[in-house]
MOPAC internal coordinates of N, CA, C and O (Angstrom, degrees):
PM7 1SCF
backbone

  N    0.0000 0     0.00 0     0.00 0    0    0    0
  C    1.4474 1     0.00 0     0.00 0    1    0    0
  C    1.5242 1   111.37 1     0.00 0    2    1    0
  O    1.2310 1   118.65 1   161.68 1    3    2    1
  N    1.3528 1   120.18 1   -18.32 1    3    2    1
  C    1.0217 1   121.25 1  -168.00 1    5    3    2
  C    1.6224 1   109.90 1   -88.63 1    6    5    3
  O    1.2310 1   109.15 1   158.17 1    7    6    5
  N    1.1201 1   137.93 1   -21.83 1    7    6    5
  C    1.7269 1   156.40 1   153.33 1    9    7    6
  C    1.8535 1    93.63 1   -47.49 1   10    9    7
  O    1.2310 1   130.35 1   109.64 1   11   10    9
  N    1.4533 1    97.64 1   -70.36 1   11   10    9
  C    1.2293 1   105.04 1   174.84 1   13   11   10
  C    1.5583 1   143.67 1   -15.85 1   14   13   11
  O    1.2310 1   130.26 1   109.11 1   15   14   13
  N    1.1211 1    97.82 1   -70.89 1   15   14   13
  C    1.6734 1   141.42 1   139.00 1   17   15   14
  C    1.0365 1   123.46 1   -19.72 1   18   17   15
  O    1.2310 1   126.56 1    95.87 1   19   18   17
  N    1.6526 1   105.00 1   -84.13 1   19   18   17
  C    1.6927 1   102.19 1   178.74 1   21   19   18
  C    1.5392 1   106.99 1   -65.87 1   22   21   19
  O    1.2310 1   103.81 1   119.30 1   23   22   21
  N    1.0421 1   147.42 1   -60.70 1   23   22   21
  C    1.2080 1   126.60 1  -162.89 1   25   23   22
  C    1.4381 1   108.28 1   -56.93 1   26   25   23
  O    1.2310 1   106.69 1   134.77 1   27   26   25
  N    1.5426 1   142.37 1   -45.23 1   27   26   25
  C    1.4858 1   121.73 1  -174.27 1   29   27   26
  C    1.2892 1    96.91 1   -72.80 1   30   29   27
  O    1.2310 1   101.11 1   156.13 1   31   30   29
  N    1.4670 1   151.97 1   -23.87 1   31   30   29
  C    1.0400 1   106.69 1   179.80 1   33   31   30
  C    1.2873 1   117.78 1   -93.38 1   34   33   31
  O    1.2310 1   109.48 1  -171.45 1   35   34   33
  N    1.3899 1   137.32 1     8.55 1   35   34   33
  C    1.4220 1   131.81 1   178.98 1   37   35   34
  C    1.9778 1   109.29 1   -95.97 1   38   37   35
  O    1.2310 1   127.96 1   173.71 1   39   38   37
  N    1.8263 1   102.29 1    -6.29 1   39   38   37
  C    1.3036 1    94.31 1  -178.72 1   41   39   38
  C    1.2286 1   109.95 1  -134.26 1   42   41   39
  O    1.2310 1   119.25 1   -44.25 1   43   42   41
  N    1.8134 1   119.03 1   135.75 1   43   42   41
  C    1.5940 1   111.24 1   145.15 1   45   43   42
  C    1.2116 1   165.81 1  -101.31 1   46   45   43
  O    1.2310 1   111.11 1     5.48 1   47   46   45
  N    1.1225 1   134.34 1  -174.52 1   47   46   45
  C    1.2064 1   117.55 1  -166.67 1   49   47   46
  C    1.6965 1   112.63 1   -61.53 1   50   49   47
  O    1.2310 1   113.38 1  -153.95 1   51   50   49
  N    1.0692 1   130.11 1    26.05 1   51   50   49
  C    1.5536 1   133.16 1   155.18 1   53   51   50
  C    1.5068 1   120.89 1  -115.56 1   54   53   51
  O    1.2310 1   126.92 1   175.73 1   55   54   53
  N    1.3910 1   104.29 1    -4.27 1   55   54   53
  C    1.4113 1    86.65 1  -147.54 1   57   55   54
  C    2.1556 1    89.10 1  -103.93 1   58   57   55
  O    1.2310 1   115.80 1    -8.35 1   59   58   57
  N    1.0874 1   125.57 1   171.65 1   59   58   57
  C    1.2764 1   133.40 1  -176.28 1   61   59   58
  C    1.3890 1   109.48 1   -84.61 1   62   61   59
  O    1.2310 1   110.13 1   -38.52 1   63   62   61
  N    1.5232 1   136.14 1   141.48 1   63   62   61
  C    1.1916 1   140.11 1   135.07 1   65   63   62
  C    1.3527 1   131.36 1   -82.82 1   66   65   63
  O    1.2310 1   111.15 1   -89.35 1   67   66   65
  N    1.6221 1   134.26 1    90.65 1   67   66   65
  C    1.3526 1    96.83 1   154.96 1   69   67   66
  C    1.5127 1   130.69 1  -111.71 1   70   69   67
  O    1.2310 1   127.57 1    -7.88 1   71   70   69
  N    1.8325 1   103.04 1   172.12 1   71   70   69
  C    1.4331 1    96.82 1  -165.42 1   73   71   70
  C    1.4878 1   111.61 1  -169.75 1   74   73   71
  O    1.2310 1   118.19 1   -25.31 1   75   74   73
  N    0.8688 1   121.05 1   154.69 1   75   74   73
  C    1.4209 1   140.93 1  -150.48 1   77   75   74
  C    1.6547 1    98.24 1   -65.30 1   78   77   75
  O    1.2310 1   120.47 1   -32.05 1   79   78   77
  N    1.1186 1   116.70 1   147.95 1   79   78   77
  C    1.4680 1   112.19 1   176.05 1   81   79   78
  C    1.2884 1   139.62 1   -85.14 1   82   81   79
  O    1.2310 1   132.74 1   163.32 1   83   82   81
  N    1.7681 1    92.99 1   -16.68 1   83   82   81
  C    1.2043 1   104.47 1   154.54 1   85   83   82
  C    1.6111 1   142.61 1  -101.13 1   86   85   83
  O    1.2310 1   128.95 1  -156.25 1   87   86   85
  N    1.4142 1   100.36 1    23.75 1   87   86   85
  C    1.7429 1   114.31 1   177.36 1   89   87   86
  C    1.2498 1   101.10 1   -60.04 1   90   89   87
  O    1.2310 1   120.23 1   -27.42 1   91   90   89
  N    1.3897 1   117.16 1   152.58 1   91   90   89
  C    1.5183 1   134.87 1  -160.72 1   93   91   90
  C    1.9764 1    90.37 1   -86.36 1   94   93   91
  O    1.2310 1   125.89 1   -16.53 1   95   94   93
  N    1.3054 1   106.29 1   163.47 1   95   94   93
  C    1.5833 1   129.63 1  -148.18 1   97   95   94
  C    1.8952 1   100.78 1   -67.80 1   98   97   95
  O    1.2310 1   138.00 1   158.76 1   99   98   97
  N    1.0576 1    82.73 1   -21.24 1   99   98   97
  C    2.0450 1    91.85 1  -168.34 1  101   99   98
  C    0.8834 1    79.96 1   -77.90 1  102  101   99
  O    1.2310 1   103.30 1   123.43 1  103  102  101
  N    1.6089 1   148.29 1   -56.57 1  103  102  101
  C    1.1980 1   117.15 1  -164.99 1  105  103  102
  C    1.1524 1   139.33 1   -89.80 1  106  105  103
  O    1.2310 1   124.46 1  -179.62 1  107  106  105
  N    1.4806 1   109.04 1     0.38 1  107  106  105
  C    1.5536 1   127.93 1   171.73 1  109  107  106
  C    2.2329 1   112.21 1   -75.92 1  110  109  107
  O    1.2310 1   139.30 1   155.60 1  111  110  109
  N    1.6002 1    80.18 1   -24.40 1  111  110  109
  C    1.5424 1    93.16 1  -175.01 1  113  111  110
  C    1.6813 1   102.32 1   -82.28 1  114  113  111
  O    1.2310 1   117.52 1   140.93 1  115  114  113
  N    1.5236 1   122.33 1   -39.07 1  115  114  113
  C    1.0140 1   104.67 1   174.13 1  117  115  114
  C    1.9220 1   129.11 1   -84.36 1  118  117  115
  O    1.2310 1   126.38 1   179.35 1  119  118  117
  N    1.3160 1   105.33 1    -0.65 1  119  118  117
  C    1.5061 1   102.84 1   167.26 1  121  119  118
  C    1.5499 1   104.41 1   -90.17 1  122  121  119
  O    1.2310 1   122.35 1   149.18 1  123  122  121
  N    1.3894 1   113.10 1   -30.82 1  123  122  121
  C    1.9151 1    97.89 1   178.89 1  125  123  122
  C    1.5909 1   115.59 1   -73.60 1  126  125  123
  O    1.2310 1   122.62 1   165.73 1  127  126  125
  N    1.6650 1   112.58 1   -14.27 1  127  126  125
  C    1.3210 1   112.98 1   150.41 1  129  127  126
  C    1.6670 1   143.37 1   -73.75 1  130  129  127
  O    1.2310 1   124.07 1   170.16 1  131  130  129
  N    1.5151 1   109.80 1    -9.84 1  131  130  129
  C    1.1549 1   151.98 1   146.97 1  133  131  130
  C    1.6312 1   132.81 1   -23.96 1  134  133  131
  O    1.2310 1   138.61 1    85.52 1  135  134  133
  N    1.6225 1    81.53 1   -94.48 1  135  134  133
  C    1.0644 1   111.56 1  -176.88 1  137  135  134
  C    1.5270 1   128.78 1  -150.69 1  138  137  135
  O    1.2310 1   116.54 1    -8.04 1  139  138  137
  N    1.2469 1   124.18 1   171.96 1  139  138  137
  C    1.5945 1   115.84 1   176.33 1  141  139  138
  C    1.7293 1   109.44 1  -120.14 1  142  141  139
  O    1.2310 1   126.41 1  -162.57 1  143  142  141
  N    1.2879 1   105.28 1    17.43 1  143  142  141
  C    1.5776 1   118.97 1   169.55 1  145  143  142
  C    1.0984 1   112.84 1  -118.18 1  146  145  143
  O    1.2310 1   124.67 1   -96.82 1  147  146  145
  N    1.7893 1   108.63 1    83.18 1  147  146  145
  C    1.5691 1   112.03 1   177.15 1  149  147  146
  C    1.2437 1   112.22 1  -123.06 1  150  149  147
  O    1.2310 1   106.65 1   -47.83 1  151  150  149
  N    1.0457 1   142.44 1   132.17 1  151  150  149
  C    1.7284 1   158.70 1   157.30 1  153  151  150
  C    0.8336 1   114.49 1   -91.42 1  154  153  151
  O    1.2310 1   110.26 1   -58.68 1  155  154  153
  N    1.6180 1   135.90 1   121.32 1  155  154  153
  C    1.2413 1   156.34 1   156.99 1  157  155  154
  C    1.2408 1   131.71 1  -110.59 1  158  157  155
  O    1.2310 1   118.05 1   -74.97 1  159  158  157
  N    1.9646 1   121.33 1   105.03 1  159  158  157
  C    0.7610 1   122.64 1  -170.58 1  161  159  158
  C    1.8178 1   113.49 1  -100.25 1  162  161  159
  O    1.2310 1   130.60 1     2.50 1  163  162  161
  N    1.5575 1    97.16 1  -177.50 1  163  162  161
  C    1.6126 1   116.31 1  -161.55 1  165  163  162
  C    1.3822 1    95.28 1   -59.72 1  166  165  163
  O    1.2310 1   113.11 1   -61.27 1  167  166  165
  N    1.6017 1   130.62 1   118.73 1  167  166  165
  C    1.1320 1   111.68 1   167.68 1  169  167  166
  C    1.1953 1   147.55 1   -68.83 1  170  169  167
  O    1.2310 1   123.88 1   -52.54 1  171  170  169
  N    1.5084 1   110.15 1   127.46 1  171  170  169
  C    1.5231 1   134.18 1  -178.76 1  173  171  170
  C    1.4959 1   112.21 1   102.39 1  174  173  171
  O    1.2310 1   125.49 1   179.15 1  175  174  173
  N    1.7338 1   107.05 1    -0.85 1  175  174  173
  C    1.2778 1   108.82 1  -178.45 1  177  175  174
  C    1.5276 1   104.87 1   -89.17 1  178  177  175
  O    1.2310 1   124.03 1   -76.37 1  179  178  177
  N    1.5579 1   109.87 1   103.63 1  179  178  177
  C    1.7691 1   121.37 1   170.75 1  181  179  178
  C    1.2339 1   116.14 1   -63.79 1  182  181  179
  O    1.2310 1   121.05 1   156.68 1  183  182  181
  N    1.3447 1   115.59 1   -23.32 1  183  182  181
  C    1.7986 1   100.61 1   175.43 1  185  183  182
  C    1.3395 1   113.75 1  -103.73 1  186  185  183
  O    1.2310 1   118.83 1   177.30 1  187  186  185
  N    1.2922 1   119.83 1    -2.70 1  187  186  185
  C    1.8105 1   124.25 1   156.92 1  189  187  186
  C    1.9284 1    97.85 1   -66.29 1  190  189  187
  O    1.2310 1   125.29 1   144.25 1  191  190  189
  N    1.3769 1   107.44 1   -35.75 1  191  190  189
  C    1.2632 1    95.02 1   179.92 1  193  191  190
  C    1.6047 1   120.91 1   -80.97 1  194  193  191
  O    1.2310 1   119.55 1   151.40 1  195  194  193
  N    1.1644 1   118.47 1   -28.60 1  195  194  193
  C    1.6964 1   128.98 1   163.97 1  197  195  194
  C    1.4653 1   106.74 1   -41.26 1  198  197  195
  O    1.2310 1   133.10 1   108.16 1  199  198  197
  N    1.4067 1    92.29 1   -71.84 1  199  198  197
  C    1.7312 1    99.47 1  -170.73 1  201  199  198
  C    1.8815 1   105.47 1   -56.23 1  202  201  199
  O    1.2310 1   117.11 1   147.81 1  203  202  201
  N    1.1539 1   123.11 1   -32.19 1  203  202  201
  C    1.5831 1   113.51 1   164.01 1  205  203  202
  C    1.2424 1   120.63 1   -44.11 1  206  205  203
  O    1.2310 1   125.79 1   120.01 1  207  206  205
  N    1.7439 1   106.49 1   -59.99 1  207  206  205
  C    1.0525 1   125.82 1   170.25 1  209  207  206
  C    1.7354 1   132.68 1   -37.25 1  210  209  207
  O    1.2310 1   126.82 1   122.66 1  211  210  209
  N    1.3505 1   104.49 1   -57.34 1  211  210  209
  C    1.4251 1   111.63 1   159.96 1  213  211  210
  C    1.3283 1   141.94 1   -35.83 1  214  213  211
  O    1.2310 1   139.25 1   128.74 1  215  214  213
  N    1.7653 1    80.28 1   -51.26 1  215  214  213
  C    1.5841 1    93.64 1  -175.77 1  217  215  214
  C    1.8225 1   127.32 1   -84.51 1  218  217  215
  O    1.2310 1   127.91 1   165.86 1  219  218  217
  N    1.2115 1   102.38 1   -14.14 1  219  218  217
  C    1.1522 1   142.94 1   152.92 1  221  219  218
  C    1.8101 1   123.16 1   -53.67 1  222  221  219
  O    1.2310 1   141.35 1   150.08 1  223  222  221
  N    0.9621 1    76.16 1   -29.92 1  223  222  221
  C    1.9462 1    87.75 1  -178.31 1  225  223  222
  C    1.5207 1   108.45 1  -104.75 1  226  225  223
  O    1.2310 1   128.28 1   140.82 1  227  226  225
  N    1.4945 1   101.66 1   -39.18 1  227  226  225
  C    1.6555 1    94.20 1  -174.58 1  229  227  226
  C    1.4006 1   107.33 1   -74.39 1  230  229  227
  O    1.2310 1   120.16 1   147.59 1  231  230  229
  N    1.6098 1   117.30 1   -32.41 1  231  230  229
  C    1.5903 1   108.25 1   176.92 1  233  231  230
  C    1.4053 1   101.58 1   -93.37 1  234  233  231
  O    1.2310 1   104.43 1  -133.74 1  235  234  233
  N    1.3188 1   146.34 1    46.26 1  235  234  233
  C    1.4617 1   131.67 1   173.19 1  237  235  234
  C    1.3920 1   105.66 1   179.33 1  238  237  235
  O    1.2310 1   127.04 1  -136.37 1  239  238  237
  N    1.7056 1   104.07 1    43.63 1  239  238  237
  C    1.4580 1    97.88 1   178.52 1  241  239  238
  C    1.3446 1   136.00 1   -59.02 1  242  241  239
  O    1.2310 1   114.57 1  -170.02 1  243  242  241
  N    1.5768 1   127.90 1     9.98 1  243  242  241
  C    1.3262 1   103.61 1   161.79 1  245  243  242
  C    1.6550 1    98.46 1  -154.04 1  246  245  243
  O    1.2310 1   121.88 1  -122.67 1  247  246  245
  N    1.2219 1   114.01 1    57.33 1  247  246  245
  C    1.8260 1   129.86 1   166.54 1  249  247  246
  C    1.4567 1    88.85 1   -93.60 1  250  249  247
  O    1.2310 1   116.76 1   -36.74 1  251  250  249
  N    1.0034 1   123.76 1   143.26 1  251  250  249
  C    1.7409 1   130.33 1   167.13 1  253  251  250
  C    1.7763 1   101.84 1   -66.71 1  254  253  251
  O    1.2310 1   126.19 1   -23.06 1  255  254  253
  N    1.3253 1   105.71 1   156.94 1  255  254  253
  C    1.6612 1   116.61 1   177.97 1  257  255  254
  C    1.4875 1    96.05 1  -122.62 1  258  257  255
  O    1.2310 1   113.12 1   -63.18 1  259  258  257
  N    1.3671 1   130.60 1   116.82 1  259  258  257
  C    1.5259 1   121.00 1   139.50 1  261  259  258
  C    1.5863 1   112.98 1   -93.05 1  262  261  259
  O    1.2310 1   126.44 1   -34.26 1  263  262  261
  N    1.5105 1   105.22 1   145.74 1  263  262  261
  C    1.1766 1   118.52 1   179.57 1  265  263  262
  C    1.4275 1   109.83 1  -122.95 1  266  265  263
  O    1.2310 1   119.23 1   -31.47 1  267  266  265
  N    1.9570 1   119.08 1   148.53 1  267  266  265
  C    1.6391 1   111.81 1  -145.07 1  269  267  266
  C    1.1336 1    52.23 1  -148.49 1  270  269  267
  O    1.2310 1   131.44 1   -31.83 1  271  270  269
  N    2.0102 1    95.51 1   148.17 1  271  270  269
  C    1.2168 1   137.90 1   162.91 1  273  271  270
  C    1.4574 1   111.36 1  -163.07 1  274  273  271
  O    1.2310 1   116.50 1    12.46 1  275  274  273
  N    1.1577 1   124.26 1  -167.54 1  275  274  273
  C    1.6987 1   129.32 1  -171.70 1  277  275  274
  C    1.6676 1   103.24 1  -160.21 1  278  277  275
  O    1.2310 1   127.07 1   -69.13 1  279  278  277
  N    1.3489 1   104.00 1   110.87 1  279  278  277
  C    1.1480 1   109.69 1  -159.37 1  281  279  278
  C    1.4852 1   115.89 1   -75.58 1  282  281  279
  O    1.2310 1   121.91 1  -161.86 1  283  282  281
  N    1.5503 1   113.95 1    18.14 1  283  282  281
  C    1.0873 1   152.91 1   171.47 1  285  283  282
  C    1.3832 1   127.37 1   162.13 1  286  285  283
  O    1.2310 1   128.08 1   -48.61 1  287  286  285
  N    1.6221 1   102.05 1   131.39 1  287  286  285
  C    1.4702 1   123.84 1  -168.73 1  289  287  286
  C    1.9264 1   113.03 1   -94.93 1  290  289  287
  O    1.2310 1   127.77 1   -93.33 1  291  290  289
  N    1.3881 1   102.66 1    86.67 1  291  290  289
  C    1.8617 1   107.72 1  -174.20 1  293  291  290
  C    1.2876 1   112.47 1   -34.46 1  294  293  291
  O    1.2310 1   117.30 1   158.39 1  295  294  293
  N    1.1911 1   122.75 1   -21.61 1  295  294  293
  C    1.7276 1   113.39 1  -144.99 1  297  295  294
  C    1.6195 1    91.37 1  -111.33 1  298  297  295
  O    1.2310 1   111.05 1   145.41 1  299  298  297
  N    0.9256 1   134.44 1   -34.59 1  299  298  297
  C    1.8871 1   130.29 1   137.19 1  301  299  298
  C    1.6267 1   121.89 1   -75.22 1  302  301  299
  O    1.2310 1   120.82 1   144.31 1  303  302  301
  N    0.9511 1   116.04 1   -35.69 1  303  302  301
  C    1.9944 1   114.70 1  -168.18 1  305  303  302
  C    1.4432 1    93.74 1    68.31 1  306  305  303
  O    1.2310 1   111.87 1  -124.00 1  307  306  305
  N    1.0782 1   132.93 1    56.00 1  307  306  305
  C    1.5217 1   130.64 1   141.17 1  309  307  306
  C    1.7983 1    99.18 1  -116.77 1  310  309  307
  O    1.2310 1   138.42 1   -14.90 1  311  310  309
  N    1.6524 1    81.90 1   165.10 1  311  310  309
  C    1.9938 1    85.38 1  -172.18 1  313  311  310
  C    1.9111 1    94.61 1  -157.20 1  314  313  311
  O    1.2310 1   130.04 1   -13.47 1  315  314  313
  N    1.0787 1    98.25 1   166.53 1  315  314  313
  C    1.2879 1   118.19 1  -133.66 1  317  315  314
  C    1.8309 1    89.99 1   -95.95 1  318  317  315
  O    1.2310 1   115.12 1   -53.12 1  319  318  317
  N    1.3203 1   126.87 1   126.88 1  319  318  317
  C    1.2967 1   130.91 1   175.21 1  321  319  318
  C    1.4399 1   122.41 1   -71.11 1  322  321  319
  O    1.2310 1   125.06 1   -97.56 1  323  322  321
  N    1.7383 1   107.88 1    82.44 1  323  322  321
  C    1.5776 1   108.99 1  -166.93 1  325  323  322
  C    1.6768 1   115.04 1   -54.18 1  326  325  323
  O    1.2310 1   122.57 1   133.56 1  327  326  325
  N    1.4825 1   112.69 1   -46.44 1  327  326  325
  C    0.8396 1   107.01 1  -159.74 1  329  327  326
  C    1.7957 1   128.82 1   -70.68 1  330  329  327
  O    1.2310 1   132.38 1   179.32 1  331  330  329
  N    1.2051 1    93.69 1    -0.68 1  331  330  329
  C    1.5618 1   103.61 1  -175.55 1  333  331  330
  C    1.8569 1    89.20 1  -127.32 1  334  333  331
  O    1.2310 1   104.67 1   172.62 1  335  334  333
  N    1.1957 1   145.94 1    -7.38 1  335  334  333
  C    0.9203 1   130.08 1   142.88 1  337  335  334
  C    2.1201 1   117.25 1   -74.47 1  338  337  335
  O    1.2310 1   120.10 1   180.00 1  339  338  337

């Protein structure tokens, strides 16, 4: 509940989610509670997420963007490169 959670309350119903495709279910449940502007990119791929990002900004320059990741994914043990994402 707590995945859940934070994402509806940090987003609204205008504003965009994107997010990795493989983020765990709470958090897929709390952006489709959200919103209906969600993008999901290739997971762990940061410049599938840029180019979302971009395009996203040039047509919607001032809707807020949250962006979802997992700063590690259990069910592989790979994790997501914050700092260049």
């Amino acid at each position: 509940m707590a995945g859940f959670g934070v994402v509806k309350g940090f987003t609204k119903a205008y504003d965009h989610i994107v997010m990795d495709e493989l983020c765990h279910n709470c958090l897929v449940e709390g952006a489709r509670a959200s919103t209906k502007n969600i993008h999901r990119f290739t997971h762990l791929d940061n410049k599938a997420a840029e180019e979302i990002l971009k395009d996203l900004r040039s047509k919607n320059p001032d809707v807020g963007i949250v962006v979802i990741t997992e700063g590690m994914y259990s069910m592989d043990a790979d994790f997501t490169n914050m700092g260049e994402l």
